[in-house]
N, CA and C of each residue as an Amber inpcrd file, in Angstrom:
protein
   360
 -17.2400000  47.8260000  12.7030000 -17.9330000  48.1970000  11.4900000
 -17.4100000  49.5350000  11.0030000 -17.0170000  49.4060000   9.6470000
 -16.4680000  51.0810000   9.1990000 -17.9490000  51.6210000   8.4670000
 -17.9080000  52.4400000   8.6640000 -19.0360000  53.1450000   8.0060000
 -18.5000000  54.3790000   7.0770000 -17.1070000  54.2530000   6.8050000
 -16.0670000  55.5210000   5.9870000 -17.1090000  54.9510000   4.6750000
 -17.1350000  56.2070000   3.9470000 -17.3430000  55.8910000   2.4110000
 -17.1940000  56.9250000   1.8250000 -16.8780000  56.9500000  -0.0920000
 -16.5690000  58.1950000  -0.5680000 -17.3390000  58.3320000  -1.5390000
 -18.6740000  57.2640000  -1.4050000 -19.8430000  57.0980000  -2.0110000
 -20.8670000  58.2490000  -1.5480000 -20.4960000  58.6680000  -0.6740000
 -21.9590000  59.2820000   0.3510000 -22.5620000  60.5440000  -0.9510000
 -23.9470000  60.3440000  -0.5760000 -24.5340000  61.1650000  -1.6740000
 -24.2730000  61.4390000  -2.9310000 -24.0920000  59.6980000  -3.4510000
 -23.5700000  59.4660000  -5.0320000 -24.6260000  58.8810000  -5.7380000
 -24.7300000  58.5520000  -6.9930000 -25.3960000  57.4010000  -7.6100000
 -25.1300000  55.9660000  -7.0400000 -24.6150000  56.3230000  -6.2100000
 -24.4350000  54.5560000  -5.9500000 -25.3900000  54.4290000  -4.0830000
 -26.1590000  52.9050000  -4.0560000 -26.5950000  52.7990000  -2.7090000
 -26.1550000  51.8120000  -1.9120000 -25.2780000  52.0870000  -0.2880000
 -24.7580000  51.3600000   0.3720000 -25.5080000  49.8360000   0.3890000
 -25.1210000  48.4950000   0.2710000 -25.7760000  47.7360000   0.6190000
 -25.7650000  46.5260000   1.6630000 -23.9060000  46.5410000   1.6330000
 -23.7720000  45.7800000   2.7270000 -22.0920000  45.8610000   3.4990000
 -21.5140000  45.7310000   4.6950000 -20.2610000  45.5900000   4.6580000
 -20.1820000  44.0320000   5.2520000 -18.8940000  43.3980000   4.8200000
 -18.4160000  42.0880000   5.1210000 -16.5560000  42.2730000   5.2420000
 -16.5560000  41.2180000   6.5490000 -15.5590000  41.1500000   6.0460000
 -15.4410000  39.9490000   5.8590000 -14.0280000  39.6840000   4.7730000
 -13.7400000  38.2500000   4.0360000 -12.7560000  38.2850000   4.3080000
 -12.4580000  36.6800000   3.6580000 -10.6870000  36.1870000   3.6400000
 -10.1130000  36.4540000   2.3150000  -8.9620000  37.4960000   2.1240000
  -8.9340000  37.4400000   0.6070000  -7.2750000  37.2560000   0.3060000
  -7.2730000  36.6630000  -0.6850000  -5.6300000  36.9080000  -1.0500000
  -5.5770000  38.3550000  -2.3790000  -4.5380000  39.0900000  -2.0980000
  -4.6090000  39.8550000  -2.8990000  -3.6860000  39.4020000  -4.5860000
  -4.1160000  40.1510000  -5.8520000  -3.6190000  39.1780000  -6.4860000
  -2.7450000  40.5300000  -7.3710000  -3.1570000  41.9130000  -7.4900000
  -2.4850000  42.8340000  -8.4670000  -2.7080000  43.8790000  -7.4810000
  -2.2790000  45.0140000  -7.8850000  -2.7490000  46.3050000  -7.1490000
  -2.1010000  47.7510000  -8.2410000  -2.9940000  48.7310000  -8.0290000
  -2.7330000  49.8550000  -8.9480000  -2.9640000  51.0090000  -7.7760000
  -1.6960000  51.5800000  -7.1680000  -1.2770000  52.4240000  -6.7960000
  -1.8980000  53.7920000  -7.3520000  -1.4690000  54.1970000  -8.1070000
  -2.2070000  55.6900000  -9.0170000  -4.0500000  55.5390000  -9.0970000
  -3.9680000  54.2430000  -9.1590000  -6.0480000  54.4330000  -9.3730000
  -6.4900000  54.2330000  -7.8380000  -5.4580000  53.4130000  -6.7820000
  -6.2400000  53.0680000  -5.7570000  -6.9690000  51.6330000  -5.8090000
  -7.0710000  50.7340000  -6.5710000  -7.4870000  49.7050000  -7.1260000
  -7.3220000  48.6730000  -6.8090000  -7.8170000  47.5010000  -6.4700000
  -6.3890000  46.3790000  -6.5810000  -7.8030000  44.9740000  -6.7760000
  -7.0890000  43.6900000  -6.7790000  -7.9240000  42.8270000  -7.6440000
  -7.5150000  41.6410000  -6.2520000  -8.4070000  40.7680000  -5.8760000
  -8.2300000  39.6660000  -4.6820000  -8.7990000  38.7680000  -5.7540000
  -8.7000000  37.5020000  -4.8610000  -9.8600000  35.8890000  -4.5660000
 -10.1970000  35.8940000  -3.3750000 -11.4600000  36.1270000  -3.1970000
 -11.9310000  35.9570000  -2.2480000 -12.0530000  34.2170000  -1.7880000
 -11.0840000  33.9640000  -0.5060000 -10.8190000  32.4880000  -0.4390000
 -11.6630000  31.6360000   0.1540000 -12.6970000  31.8120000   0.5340000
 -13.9970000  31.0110000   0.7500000 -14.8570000  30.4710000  -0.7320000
 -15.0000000  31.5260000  -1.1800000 -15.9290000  31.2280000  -2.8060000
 -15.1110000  30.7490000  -3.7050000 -13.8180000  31.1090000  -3.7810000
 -12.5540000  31.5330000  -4.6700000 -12.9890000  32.4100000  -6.0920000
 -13.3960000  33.4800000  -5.5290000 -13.9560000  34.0110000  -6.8190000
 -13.1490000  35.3300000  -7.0290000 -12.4390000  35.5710000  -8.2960000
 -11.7450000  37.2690000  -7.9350000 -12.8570000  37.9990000  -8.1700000
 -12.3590000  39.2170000  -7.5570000 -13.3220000  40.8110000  -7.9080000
 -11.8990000  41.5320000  -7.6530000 -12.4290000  42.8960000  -8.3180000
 -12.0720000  44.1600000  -8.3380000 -12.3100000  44.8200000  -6.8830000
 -11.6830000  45.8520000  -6.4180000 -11.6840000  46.7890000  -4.8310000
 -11.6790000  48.0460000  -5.3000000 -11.8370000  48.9830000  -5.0790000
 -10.9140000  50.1210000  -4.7780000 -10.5830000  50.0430000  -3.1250000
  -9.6950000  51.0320000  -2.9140000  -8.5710000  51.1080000  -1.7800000
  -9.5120000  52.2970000  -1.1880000  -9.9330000  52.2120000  -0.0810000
 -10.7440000  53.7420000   0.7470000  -9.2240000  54.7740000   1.0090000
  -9.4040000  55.5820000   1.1650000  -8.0650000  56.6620000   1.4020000
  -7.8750000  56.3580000   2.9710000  -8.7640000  55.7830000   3.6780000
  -8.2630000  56.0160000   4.6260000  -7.6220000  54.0070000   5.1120000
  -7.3840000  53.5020000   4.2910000  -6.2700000  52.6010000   4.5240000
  -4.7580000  52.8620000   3.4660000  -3.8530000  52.6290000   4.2760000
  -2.7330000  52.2590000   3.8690000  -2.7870000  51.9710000   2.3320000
  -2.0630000  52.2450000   1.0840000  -2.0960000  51.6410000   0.1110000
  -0.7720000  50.6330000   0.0950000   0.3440000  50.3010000   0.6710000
   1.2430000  49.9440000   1.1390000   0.7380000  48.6940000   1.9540000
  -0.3090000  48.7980000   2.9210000  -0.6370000  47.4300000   3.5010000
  -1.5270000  46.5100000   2.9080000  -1.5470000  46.5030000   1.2540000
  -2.6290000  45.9400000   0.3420000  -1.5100000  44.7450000  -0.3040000
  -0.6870000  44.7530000   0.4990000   0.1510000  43.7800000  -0.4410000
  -0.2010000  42.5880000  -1.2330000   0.7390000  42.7130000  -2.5850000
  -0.0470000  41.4430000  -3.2360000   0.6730000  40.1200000  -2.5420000
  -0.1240000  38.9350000  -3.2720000   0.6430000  37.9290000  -2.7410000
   0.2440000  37.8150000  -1.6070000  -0.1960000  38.1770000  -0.9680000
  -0.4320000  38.1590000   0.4240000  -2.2000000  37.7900000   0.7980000
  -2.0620000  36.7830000   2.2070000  -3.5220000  36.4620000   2.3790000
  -3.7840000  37.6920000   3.6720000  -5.1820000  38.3280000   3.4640000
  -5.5430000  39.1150000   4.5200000  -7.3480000  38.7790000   5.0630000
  -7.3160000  39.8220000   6.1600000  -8.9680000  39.7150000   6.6640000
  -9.2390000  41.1780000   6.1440000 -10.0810000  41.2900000   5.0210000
 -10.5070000  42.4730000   5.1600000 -11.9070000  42.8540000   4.5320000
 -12.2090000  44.1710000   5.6300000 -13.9580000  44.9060000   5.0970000
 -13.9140000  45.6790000   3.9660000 -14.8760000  45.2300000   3.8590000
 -15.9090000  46.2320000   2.7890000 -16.3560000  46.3960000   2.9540000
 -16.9210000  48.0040000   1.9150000 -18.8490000  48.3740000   2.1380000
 -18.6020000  47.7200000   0.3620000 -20.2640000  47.4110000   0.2400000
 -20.6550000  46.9740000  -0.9790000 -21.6950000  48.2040000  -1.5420000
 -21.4660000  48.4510000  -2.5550000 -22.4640000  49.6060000  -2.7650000
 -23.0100000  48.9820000  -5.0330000 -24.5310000  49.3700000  -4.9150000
 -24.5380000  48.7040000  -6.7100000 -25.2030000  50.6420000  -6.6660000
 -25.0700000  50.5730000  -7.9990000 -25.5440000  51.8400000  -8.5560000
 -27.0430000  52.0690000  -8.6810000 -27.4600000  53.2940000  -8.2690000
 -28.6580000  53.7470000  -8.5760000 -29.4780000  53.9610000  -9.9170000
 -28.3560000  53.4950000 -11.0230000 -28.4690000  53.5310000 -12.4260000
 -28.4900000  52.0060000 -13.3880000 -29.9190000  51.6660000 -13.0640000
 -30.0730000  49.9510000 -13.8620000 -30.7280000  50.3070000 -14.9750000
 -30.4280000  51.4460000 -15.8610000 -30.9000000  51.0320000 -16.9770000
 -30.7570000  49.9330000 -17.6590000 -29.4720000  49.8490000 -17.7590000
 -28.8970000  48.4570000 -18.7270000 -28.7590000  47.3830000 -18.1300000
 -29.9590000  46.6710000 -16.9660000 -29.6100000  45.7600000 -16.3580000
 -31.2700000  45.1550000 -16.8150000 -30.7380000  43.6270000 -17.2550000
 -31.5980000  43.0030000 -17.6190000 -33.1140000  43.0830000 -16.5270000
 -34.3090000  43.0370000 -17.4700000 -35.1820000  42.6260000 -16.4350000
 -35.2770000  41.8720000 -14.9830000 -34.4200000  40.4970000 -15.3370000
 -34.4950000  39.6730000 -13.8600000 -33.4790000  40.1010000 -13.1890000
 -32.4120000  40.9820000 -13.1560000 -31.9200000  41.6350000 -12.3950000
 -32.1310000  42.6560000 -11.4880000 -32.9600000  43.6090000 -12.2530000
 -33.2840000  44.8050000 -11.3890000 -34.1370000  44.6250000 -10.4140000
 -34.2200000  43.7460000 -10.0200000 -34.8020000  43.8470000  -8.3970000
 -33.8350000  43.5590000  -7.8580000 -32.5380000  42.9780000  -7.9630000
 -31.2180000  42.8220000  -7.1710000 -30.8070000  44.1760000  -7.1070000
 -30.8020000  45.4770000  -7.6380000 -30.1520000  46.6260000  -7.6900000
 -31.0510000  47.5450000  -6.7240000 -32.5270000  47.4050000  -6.8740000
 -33.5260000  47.9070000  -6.7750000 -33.7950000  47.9970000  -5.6090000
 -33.7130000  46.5040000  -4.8320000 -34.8640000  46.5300000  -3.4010000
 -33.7120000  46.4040000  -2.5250000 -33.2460000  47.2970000  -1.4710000
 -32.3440000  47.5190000  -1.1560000 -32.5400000  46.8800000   0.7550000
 -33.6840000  46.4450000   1.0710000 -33.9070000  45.4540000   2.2880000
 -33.6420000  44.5040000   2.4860000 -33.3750000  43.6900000   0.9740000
 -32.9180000  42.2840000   1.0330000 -31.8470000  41.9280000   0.9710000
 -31.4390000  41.4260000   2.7800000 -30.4740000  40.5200000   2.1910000
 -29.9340000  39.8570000   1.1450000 -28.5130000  40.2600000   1.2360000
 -27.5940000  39.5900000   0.0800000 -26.4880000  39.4760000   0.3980000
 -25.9350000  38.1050000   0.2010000 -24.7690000  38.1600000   0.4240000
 -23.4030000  38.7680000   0.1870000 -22.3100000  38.6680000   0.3780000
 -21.2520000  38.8340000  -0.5350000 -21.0240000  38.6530000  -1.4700000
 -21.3060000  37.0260000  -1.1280000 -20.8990000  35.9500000  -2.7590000
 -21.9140000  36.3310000  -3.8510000 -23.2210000  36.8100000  -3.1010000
 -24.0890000  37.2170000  -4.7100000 -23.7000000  38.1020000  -4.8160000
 -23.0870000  39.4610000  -4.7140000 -22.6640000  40.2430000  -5.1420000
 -21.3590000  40.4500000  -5.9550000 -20.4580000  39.2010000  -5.5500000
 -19.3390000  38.9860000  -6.4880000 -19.6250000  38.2840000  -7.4060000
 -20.8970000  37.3420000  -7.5540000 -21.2780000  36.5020000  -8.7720000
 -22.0960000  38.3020000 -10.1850000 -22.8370000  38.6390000  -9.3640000
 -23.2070000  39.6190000  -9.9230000 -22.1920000  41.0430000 -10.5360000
 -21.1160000  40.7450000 -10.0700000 -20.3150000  41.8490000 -10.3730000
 -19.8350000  41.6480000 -11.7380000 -19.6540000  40.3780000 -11.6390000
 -19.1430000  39.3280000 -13.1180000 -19.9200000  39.8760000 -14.4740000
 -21.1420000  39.8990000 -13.7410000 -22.0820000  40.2010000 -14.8490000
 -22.4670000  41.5650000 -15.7510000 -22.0910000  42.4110000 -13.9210000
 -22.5990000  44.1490000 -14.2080000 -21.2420000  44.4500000 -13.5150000
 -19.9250000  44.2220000 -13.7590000 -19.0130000  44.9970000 -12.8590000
 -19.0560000  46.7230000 -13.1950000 -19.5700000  47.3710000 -14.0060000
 -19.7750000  48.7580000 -13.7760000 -21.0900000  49.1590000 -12.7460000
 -21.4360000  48.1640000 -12.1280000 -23.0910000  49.1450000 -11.4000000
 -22.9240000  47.8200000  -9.8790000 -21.7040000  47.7890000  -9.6390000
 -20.8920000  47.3130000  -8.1900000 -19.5710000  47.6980000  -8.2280000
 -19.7340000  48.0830000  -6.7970000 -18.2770000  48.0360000  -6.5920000
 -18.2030000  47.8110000  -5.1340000 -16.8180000  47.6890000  -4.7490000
 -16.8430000  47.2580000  -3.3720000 -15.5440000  48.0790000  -2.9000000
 -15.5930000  48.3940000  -2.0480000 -14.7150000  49.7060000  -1.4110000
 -14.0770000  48.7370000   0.3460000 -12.7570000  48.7720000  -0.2740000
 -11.8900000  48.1890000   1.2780000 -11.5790000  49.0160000   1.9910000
 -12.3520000  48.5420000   3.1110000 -12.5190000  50.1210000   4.5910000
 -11.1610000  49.8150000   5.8700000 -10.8760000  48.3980000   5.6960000
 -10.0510000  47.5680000   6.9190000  -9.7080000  46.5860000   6.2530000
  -8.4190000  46.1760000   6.5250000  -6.9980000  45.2330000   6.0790000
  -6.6610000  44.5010000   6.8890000  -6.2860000  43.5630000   7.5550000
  -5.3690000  42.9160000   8.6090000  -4.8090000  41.6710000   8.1430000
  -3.8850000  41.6130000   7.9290000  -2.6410000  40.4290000   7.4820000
  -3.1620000  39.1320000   8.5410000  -3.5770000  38.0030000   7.8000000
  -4.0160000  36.9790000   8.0960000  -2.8450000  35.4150000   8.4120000
């Protein structure tokens, strides 16, 4: 379990780490960034890169095993009524996959931060 984050004492609240199967599909070097499918759901999302992995071992094209922490923002103003208890109650279980279905929706108030990589 990584527990690295560069969230700590941000607007944003930790909510879960997983790791998945992902293929990577772009990557942005200068932002730290990079874009998968997660190959169980097949759903893409957005990453950022934690500093403390490799930006070099994010290769695209490539299938890997890798963690995340999941973190949504402490800031739901602009999140519909039947949402904000997904942002809100921070005990309940949730998966991954709802959080990548939900990212779709609010990708500014999620993000998901890759802590561990390993070439699959």
């Amino acid at each position: 379990m990584s527990t690295f984050s560069t969230f700590k004492g941000s607007d944003w609240n930790f909510r879960i780490f997983a790791t998945r199967m992902i293929k990577v599909k772009s990557r942005n070097d200068d932002m730290r960034k990079a874009v998968a499918i997660d190959l169980l759901v097949d759903l893409p999302f957005a990453f950022l890169i934690s500093d403390i992995v490799s930006i070099e071992s994010v290769e695209v094209e490539k299938n890997f095993s890798a963690t995340f922490n999941v973190y949504t923002s402490k800031k739901v103003e602009e999140v519909e009524s039947g949402f904000v208890e997904f942002f809100e109650v921070l005990d309940v279980d949730q998966s991954f996959e709802d959080f990548v279905k939900v990212y779709w929706m609010y990708p500014n108030l999620i993000t998901f931060e890759l802590t561990e990589i390993e070439p699959s």
